[in-house]
MISELUM-605067 format. One record per residue: residue in one letter; y, x, z of N, C-alpha, C, O in turn. Coordinates in steps of 0.02 Angstrom, whole numbers, plus 50000, padded with zeros to 5 digits. Example, Ala and Ser with C-alpha at 12.3 -4.5 7.8 and 13.67 -1.06 7.14 Angstrom:
REM residues 2
A497165066050390497755061550390498355066050390498345071250423
S498885064250354499475068450357500025064550394500575067050402
This chain:
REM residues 314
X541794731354371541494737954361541424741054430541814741254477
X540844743154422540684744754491541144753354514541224757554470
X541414754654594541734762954605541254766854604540714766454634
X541484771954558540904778154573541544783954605542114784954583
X541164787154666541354793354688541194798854663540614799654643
X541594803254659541654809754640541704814754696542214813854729
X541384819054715541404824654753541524832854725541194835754682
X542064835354762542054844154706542154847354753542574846254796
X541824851254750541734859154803542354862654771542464863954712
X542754863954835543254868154843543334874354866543874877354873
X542684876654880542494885354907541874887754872541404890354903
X541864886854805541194887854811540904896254815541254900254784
X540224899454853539914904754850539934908554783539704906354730
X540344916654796540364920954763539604923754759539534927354709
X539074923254794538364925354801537884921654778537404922954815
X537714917454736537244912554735536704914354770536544911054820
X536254920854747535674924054777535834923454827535434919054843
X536204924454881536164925654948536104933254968535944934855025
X536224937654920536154945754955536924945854971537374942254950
X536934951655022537784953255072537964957155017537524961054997
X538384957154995538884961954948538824969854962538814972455018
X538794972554913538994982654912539734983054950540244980054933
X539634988055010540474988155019540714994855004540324999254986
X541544996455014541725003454982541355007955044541205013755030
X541255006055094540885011555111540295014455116540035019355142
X540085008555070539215010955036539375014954978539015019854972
X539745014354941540045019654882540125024754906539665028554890
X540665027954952540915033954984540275035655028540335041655042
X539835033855049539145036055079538795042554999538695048554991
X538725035654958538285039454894538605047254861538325052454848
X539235045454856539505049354829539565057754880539595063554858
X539575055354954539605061155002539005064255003538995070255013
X538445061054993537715061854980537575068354946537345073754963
X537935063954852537775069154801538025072754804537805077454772
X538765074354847539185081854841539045086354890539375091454894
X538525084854936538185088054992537645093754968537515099554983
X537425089154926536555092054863536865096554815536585101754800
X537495094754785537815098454758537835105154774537625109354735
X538125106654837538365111654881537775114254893537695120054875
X537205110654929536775115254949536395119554875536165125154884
X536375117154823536075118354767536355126354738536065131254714
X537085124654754537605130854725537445137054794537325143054790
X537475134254832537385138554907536685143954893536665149854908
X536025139154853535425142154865535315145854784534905150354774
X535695143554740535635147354678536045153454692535935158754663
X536515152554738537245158954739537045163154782537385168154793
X536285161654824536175166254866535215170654837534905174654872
X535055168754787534545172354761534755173554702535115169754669
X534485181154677534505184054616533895187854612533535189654658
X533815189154530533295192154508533305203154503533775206554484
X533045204054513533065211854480532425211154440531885208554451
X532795215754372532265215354323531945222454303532185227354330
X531585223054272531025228254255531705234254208532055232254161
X531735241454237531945243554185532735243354221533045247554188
X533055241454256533875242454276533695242454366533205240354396
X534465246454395534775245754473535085239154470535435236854426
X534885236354527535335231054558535735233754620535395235854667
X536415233854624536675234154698537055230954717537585231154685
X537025226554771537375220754804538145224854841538125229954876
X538775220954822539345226954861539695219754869539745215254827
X540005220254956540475216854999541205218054983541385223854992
X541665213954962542355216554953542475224954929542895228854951
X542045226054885541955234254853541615236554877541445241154839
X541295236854929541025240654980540335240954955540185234954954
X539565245654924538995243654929538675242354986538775245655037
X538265237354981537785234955031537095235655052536745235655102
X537035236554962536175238354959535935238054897536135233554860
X535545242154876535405245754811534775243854810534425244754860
X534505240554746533785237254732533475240254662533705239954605
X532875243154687532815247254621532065244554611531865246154555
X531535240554654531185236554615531205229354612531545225254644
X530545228154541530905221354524530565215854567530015215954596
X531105210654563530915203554591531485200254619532075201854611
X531205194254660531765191854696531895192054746531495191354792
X532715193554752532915194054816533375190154835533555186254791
X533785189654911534475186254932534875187554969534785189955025
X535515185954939536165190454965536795184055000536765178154980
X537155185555036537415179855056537905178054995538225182354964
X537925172554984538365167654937539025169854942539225172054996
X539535169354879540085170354885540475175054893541035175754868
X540065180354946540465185854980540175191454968540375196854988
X539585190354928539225196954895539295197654836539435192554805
X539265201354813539035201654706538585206054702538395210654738
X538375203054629537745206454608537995212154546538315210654496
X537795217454561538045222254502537165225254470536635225854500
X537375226454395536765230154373536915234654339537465234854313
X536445239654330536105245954299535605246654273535095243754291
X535635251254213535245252054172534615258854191534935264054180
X534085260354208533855263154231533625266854173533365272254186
X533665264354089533365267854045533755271954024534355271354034
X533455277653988533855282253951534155280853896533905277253854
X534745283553888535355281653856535575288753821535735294053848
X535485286353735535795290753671536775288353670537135283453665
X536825294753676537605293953672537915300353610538105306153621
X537865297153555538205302753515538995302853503539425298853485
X538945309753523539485314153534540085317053495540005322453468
X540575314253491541235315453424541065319253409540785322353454
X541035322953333541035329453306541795332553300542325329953282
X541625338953323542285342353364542095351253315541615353453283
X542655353453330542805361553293543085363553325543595362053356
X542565369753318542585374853375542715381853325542775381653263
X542735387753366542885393053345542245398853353542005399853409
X541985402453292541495406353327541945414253319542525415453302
X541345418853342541415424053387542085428953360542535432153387
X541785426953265542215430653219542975426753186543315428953140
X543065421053222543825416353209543665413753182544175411953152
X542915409153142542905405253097542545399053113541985398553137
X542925394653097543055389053111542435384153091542315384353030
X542015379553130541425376453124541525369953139541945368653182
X541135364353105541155356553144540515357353170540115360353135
X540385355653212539625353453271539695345253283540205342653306
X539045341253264538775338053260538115337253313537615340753307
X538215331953368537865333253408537705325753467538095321053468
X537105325953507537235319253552536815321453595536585327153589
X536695318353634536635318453723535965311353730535975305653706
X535585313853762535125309253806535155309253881534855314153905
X535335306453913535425305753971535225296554018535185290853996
X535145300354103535015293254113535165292554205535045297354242
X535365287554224535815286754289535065289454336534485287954325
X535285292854376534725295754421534855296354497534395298854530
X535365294554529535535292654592536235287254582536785288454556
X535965280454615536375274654590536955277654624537405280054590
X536965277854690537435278554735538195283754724538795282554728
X537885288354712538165293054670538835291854622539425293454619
X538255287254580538635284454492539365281454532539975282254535
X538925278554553539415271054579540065275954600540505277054558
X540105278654665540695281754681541125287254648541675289454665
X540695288954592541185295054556541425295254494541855298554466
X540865288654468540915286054385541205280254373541775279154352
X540675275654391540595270454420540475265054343540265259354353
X540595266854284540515264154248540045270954166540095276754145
X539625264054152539475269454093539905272954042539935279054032
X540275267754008540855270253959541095277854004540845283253988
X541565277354057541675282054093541195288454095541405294254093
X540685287254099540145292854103540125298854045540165305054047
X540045291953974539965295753925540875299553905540925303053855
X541305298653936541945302753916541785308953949541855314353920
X541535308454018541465314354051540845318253993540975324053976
X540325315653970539615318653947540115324053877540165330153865
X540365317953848540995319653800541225326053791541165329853743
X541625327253869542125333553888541735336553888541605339453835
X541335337753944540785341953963540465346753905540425352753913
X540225343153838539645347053806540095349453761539945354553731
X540575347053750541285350053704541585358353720541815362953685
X541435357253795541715363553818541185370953815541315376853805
X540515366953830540065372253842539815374153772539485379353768
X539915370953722539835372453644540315376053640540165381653620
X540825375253649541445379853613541335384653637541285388953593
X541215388153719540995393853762540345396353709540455401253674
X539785393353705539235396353688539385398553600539285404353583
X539565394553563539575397153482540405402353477540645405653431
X540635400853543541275407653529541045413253535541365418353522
X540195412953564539885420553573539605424153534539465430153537
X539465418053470539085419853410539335419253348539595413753337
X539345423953294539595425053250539395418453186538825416053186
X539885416453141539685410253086539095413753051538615409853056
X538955418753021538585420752993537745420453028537275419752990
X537675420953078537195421153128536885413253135536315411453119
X537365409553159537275403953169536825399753091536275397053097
X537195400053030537115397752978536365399052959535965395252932
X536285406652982535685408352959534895409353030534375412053048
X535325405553040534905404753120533995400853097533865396653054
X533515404453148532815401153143532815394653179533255392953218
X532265390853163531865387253193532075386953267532385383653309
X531745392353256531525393853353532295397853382532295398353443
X532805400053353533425401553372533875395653390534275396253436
X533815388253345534075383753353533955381353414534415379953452
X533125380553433532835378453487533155378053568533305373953611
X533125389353546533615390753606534045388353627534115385553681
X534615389653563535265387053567535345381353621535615380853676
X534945376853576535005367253627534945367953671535345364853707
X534465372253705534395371753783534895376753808535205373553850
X535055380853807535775384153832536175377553832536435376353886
X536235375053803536925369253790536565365953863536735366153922
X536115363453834535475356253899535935359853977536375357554014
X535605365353976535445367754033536435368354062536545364554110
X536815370654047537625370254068537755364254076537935361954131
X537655360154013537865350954044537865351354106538255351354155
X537035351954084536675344954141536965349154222536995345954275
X537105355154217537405359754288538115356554302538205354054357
X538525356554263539175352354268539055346454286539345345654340
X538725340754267538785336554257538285331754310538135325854306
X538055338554377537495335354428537865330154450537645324454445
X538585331554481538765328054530538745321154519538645317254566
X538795320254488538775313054463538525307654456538715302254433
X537785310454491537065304654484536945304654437536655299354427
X536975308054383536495308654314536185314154277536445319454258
X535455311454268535145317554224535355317754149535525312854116
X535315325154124535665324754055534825329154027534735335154024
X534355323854011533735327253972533955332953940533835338753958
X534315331053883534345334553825535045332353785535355327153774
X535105339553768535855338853713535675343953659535445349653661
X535815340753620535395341453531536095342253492536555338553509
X536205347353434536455350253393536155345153329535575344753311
X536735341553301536155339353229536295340253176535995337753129
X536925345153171537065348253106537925353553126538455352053152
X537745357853105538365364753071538645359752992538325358052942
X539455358553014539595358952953540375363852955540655366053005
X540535364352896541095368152879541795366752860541965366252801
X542135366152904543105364352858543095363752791543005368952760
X543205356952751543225356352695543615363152663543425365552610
X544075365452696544745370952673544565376752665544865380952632
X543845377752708543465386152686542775384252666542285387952670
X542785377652642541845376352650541665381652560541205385652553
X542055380252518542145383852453542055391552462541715395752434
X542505391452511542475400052508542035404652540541905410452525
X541775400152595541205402952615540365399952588539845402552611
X540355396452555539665397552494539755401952457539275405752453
X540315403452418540365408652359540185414752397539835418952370
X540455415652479540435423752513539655423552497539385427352456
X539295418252535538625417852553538115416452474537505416952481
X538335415052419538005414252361538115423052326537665425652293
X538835426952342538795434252333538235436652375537795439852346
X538185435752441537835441052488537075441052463536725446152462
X536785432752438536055432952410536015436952345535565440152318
X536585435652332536745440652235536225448452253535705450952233
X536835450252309536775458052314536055459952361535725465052367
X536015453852387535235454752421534695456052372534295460652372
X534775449752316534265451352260534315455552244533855459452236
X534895456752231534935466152185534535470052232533975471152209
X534655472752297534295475552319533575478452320533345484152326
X533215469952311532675468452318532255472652244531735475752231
X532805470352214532515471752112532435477152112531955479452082
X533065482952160532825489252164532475490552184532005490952144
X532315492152246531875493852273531125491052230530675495252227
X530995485052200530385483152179530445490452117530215496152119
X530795487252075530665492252019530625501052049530165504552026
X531095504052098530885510452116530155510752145529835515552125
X529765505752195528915504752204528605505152148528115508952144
X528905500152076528385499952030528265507851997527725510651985
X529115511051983528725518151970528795521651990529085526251960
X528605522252044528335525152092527465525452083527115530452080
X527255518852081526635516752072526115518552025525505519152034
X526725519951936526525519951892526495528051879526105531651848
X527035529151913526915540751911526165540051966525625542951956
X526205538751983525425539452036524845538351999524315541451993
X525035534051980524185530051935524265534151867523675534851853
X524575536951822524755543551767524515547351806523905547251795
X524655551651860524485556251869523555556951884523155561251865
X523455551651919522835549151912522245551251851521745554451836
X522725547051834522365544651747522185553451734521605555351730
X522755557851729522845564251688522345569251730522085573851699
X522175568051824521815571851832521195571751797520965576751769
X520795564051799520345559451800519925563051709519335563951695
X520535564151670520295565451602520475571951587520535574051529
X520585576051649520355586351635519855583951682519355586851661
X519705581351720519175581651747518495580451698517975583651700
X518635575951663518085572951617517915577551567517335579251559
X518505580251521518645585151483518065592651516517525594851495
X518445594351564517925598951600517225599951586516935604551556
X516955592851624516275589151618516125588951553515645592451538
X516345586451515516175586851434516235594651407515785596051367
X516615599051420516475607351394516005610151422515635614151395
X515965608251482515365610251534514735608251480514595612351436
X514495603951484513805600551466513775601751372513225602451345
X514485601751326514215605751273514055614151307513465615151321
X514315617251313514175623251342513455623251364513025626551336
X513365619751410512325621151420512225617751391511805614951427
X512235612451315511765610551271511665618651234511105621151226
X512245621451217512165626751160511805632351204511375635851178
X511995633251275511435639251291510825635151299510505638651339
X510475630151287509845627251285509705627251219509135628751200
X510155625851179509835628051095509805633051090509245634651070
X510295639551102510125646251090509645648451125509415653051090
X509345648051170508545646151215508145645851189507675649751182
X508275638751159507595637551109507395643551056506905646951044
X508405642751016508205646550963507905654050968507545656850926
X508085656151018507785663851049507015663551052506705667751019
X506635658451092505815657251110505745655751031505175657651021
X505935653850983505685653150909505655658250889505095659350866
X506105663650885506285665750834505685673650874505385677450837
X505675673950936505235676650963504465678250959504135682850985
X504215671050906503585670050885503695670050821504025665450797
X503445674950781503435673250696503155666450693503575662550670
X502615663750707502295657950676502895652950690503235650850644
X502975651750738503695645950783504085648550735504225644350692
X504325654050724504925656550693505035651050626505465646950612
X504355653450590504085651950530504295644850514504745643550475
X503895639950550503945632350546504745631750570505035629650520
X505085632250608505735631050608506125632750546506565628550536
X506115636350510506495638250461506285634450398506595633150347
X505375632750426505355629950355505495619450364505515614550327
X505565620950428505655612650459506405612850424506405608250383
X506945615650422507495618250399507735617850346508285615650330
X507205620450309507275621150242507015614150214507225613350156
X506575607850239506575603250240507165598750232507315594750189
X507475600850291507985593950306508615598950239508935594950205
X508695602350231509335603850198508965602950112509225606150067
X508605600250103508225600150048508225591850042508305590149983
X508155586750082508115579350085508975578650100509215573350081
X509405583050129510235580550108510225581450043510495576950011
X509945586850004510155590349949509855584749901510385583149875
X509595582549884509025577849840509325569649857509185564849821
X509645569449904509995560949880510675560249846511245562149859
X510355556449795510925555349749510325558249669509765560849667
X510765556349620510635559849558510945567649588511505568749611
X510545570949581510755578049604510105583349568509545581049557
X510285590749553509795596049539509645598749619510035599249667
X508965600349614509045606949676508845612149634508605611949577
X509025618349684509225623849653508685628849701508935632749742
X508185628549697507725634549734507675639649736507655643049684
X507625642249796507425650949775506555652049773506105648949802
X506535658149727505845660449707505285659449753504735656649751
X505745664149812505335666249879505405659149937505395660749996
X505455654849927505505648749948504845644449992504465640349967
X504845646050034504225639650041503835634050024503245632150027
X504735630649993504495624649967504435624549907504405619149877
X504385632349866504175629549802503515630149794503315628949738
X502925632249852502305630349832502195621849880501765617449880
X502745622749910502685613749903502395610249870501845607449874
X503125610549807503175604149766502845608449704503015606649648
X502395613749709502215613049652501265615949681500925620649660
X501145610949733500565609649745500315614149771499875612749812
X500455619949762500255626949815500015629149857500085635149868
């Protein structure tokens, strides 16, 4: 049998391809790479911010402000060592605890009420407020005090029955004290609004019944006085009436009176002419002769009669 040799590789290549191996310091390259991009990424996001439509932006150093941005867009602040603070530039409803106060006459009221207001010098806010919540405690105190001052001047009765245009006032008396207290502060106070009077459950009873008596005795009033107008009205218009019908009366005696001196006139110019005379009496003797003759009836003639050559053809 013929020797066959055998040959075996004792080193053989970890590479077949022939490329040089990745080493660890091609790893620690990549990795220093991405934490470089990293950094710069955080560096350039941490150093731009937005201001938006409608709020203050102000950039402040270890507390300190730096710079106050009140239109919008983008801007940049250094990374890390700045912050971005914001503000609301819109107006802000803050209603107001309902609180009891005392009016002029010791009686006791709840007021119902809120506040419009809105940050109007940032700088200001910042150092004396510095926060909204904070603001509205001060807005709070503030309109609490100048209500209790203003309705301690005015009586419950007054108030309750107050106009339109009395209420009106009122609010702005209130507006106008706030917003004087309350300059320092960097904020305007538009308006402070009243939105309802109510009453201590403990006298709310007793003062409808006062106020359901006072309309009692008002009506009464009213009933009088109407009914003393009406007759008043009605003796006027009687007396009227009573001149109105001697007056008429008058006029009516008057005008029989010259009918009868116009008949006695006549009858005078008749009786003045026998012939006139004549025919009247016998016109006369006519008509009392045609009453006398209706009906089954006799007439009763005299001799010397006119009409008896009347009716007996004469």
């Amino acid at each position: 049998m013929p020797e066959t040799n055998f040959t075996y590789n004792t080193n053989p290549s970890p590479n077949p391809s022939g490329r040089k191996p990745k080493t660890k310091l091609h790893h620690l390259g990549l990795a220093g790479l991405f934490i470089i991009m990293i950094a710069i990424i955080l560096v350039v996001s941490g150093s731009l911010y937005t201001v938006n439509e409608g709020e203050y932006v102000y950039i402040t150093q270890f507390g300190a402000i730096q710079s106050i941005q009140t239109d919008a867009g983008l801007n940049v602040k250094i990374p890390f060592i700045q912050d971005v603070n914001r503000l609301t530039k819109k107006q802000m409803i803050y209603n107001i605890a309902p609180s009891e106060v005392l009016t002029a006459d010791k009686k006791a009221m709840i007021v119902d009420s809120y506040s419009i207001w809105a940050i109007e010098d940032v700088t200001t806010f910042i150092r004396t407020v510095g926060y909204i919540n904070e603001m509205q405690k001060r807005i709070d105190a503030s309109t609490y005090s100048v209500i209790k001052n203003v309705m301690g001047s005015l009586e419950q009765s007054n108030i309750i029955a107050d106009t339109e245009a009395g209420r009106t006032s009122l609010n702005k008396t209130i507006t106008e004290q706030v917003a004087a207290q309350l300059k320092g502060y960097g904020v305007h106070i538009q308006t402070v609004e009243i939105k309802r009077f109510d009453l201590p459950s403990d006298n709310e009873a007793a003062v409808f019944s006062r106020m359901i008596s006072e309309r009692a005795q008002m009506a009464a009033t009213f009933k009088a006085e109407g009914e003393f107008e009406a007759a008043k009205i009605r003796n006027e218009t009687d007396k009227t009436v009573e001149i109105l019908l001697g007056e008429a009366r008058a006029q009516a005696q008057r005008l029989v009176g010259e009918g009868e001196e116009e008949y006695m006139a006549i009858l005078k110019e008749l009786y003045n002419d026998p012939n006139k005379a004549d025919f009247y009496v016998f016109v006369r003797e006519l008509e009392a002769a045609q009453k006398a003759l209706s009906g089954d009836k006799t007439l009763i003639i005299g001799q010397n009669s006119p009409l008896v050559d009347i009716l007996n053809n004469r």
